[in-house]
ZAMARGU-4260 file (C-alpha; in steps of 0.2 Angstrom, whole numbers, plus 5000, padded with zeros to 4 digits):
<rodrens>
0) 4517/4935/4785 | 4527/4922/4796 | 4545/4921/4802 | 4555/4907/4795 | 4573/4903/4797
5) 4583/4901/4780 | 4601/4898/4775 | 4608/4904/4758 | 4625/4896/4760 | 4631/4882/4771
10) 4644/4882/4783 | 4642/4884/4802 | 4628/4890/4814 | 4631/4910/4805 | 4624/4907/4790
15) 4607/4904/4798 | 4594/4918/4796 | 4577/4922/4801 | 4565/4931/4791 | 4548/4936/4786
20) 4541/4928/4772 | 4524/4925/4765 | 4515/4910/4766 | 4503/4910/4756 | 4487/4896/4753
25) 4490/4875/4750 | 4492/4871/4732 | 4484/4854/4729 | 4489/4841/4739 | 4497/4853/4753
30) 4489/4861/4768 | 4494/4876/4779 | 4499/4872/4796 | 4502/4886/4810 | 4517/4880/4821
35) 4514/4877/4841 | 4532/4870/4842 | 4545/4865/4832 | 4558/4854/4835 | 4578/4856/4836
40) 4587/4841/4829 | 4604/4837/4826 | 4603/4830/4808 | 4597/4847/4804 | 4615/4853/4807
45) 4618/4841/4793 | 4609/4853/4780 | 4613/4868/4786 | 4634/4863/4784 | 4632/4853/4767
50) 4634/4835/4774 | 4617/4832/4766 | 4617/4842/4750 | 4601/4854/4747 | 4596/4866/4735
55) 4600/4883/4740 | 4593/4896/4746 | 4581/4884/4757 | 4574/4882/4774 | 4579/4874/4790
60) 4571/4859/4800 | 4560/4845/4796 | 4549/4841/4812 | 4535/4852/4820 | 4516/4853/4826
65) 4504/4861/4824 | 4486/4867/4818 | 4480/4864/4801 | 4472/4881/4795 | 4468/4878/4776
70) 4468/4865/4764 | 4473/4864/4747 | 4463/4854/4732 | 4460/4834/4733 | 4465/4835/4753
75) 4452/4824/4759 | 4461/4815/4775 | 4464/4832/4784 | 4453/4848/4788 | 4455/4864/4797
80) 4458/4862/4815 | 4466/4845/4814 | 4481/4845/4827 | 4496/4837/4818 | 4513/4834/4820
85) 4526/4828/4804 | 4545/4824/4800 | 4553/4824/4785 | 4555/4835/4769 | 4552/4849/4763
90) 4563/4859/4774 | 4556/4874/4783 | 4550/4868/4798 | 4557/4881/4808 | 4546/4894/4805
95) 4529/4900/4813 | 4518/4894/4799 | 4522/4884/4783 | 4513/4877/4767 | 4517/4858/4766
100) 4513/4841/4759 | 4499/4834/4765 | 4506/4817/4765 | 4518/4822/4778 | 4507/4823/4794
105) 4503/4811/4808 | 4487/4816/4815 | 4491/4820/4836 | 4482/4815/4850 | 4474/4825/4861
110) 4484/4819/4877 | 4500/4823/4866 | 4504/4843/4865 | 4513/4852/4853 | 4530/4852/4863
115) 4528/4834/4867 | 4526/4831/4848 | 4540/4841/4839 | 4551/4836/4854 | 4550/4818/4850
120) 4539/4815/4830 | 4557/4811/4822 | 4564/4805/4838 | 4550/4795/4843 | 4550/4788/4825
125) 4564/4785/4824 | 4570/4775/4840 | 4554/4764/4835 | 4561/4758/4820 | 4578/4756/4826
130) 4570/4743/4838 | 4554/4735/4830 | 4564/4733/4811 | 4583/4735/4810 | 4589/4718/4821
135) 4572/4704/4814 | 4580/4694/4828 | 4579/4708/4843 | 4569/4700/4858 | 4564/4702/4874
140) 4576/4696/4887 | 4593/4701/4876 | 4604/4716/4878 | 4608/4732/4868 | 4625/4746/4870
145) 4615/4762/4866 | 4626/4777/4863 | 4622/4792/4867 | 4609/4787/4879 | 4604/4803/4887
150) 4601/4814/4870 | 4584/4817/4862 | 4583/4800/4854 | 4591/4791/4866 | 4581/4796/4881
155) 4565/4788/4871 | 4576/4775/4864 | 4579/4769/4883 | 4560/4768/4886 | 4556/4758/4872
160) 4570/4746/4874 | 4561/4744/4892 | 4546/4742/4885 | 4553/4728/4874 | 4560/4717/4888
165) 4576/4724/4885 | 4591/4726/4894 | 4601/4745/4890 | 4620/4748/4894 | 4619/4765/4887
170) 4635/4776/4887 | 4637/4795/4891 | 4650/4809/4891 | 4646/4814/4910 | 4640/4811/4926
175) 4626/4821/4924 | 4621/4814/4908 | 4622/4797/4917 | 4609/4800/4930 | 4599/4807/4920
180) 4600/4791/4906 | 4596/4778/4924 | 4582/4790/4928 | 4573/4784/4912 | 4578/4766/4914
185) 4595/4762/4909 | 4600/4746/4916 | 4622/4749/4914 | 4631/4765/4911 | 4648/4769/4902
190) 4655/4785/4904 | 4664/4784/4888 | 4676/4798/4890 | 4685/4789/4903 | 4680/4770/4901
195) 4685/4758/4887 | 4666/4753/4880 | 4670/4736/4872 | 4680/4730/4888 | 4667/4737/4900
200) 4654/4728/4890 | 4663/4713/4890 | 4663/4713/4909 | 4644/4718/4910 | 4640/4701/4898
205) 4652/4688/4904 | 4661/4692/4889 | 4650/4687/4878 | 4645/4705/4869 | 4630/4712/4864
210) 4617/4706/4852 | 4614/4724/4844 | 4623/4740/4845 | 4613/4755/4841 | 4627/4768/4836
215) 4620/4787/4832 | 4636/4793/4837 | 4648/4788/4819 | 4665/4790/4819 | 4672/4790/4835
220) 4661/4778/4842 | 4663/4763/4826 | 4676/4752/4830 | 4671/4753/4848 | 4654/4745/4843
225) 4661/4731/4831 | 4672/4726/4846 | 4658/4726/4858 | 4646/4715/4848 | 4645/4696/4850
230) 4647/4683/4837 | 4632/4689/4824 | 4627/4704/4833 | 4621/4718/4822 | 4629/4735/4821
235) 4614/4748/4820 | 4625/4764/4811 | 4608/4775/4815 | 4618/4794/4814 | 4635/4801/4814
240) 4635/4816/4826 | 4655/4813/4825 | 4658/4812/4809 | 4654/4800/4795 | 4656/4780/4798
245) 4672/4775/4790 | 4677/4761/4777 | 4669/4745/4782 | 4680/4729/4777 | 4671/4712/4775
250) 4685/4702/4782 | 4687/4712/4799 | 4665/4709/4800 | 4672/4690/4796 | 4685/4691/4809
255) 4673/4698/4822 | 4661/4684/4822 | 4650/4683/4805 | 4643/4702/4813 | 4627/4714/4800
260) 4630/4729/4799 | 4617/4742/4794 | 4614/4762/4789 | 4595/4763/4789 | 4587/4778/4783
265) 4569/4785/4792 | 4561/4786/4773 | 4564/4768/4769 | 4555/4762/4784 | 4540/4773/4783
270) 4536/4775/4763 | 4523/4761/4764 | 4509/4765/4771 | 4503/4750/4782 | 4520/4751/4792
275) 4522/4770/4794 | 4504/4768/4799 | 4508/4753/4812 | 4525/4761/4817 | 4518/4778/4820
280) 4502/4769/4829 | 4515/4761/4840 | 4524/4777/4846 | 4509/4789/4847 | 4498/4777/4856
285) 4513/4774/4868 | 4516/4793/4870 | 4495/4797/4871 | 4494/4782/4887 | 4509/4792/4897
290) 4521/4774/4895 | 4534/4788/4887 | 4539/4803/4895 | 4547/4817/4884 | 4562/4824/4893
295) 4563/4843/4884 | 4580/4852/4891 | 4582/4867/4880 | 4569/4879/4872 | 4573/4892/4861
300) 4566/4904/4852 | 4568/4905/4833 | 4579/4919/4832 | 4590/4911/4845 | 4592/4898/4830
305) 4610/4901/4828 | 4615/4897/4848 | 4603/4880/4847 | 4614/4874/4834 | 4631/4878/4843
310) 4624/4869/4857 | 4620/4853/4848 | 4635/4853/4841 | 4646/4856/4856 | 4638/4841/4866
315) 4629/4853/4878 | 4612/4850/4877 | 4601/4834/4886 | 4587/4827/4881 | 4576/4834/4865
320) 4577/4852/4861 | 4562/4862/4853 | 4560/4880/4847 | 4544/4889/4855 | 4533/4901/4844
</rodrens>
């Protein structure tokens, strides 16, 4: 038996509920993995309240790591013992052990342990997209707005830029958020509770703009970034912890300067198999040589599920969260 935390409705934190469940051995193609870590992510909010529609009942999260302890029929990449780490569906990662795809895993270094991993697979993933693929004309020497620069994705985000060549001007909600957001390399903050972003950019580029905006935050943060882009920058729309990103109009992208906008989505820049393999080279290679640190600010236990999401949801937590079992 393991413990697993699953949802049979959607709606807010309360409707999380951890069991025990059995787990059973890996069909074919599948593998059983036993949990070190597990990661706490704010898009899984986005199942458990509906935003992304699942069947129900179901499981919650997407990212862990782990040990593989059996192997289902035609696995031939994978054996027992194998230190992995993965993102992406099924849900259930927030459990102790889980049967799951095979196809899913990224095989972790040894320098790399399993908090590290669930702390930062999608994170980590996901920040080097947004930089390597999204904006084809990114280089070093330019400058990027980065919301939300001191959360999970944004603290890794920052370190990346860096290593690009990149100048950050990342905005945070608080003083403390901001210390934390220079300690890991940002060049410029905005505390955007109490500073107009597109006019403090506009200072901090000779009001010129910025070149990309990388914009997890949605709604609140939108027009904000379109103003602060210069003429043919690209809007990254990469999450919407706020809310979801309203209406764009072509003409007001015409009237701003000829500006992109994107929305990518994590599966569309990993399904082939020579970039997720160059991509994932590039951040665990990165993460293995020590050239990333993994700030982790809040652990929780499982059954402490429902406070984790409060607190992603109310702004309180910094840097990556990750469930211990």
């Amino acid at each position: 038996m393991a413990q697993a935390v699953r949802f049979y409705e959607t709606g807010g934190p309360e409707v999380l509920k951890i069991e025990d469940v059995a787990v059973g051995d890996p069909g074919p193609g599948d593998v059983r993995v036993r949990h070190g870590a597990v990661g706490c992510n704010f898009a899984d909010t986005y199942f458990r309240s509906g935003y992304y529609p699942v069947p129900l009942p179901n499981g919650m999260g997407v990212e862990a790591a782990g040990t593989i302890e059996a192997v289902g029929e035609g696995v031939t990449d994978w054996a027992v013992g194998d230190r992995v780490s993965y993102n992406g569906s099924p849900l259930g990662a927030y459990s102790t052990e889980r049967v799951m795809p095979a196809a899913s895993l990224f095989k972790l270094p040894d320098a790399v342990s399993f908090e590290q991993a669930a702390a930062s697979t999608m994170r980590g993933l996901s920040a080097t997209y947004w930089l390597a693929r999204t904006n084809p004309w990114l280089k070093s020497g330019d400058t990027i707005l980065l919301h939300a620069a001191a959360g999970g994705v944004g603290l890794l985000a920052v370190q990346l830029a860096k290593l690009m060549g990149l100048r950050v001007i990342g905005t945070v909600s608080t003083e403390e958020k901001a210390a934390k957001a220079r300690a890991y390399g940002c060049d410029e903050i905005i505390l955007y509770r109490s500073e107009d972003v597109p006019t403090r950019v506009k200072e901090l580029t000779n009001g010129e703009g910025v070149g990309t905006v990388f914009d997890s935050v949605g709604k609140d943060t939108f027009e904000g970034s379109l103003q602060s882009l210069r003429r043919r920058g690209v809007l990254v729309g990469c999450g919407t912890a706020s809310g979801p990103i309203p209406p764009i109009s072509a003409f007001q992208m015409v009237r701003q300067g000829s500006i992109y906008f994107t929305r990518p989505a994590y599966a569309d820049y990993y399904a082939d198999p020579a970039e997720r393999a160059e991509l994932s080279g590039l951040w665990f290679g990165h993460l293995a040589a020590g050239r990333i640190q993994v700030d982790i600010g809040q652990r929780y236990a499982l059954a402490d599920c429902v406070q984790a999401h409060r607190d992603l949801e109310a702004g309180k937590t910094i840097g990556s969260s990750v469930f211990t079992v």
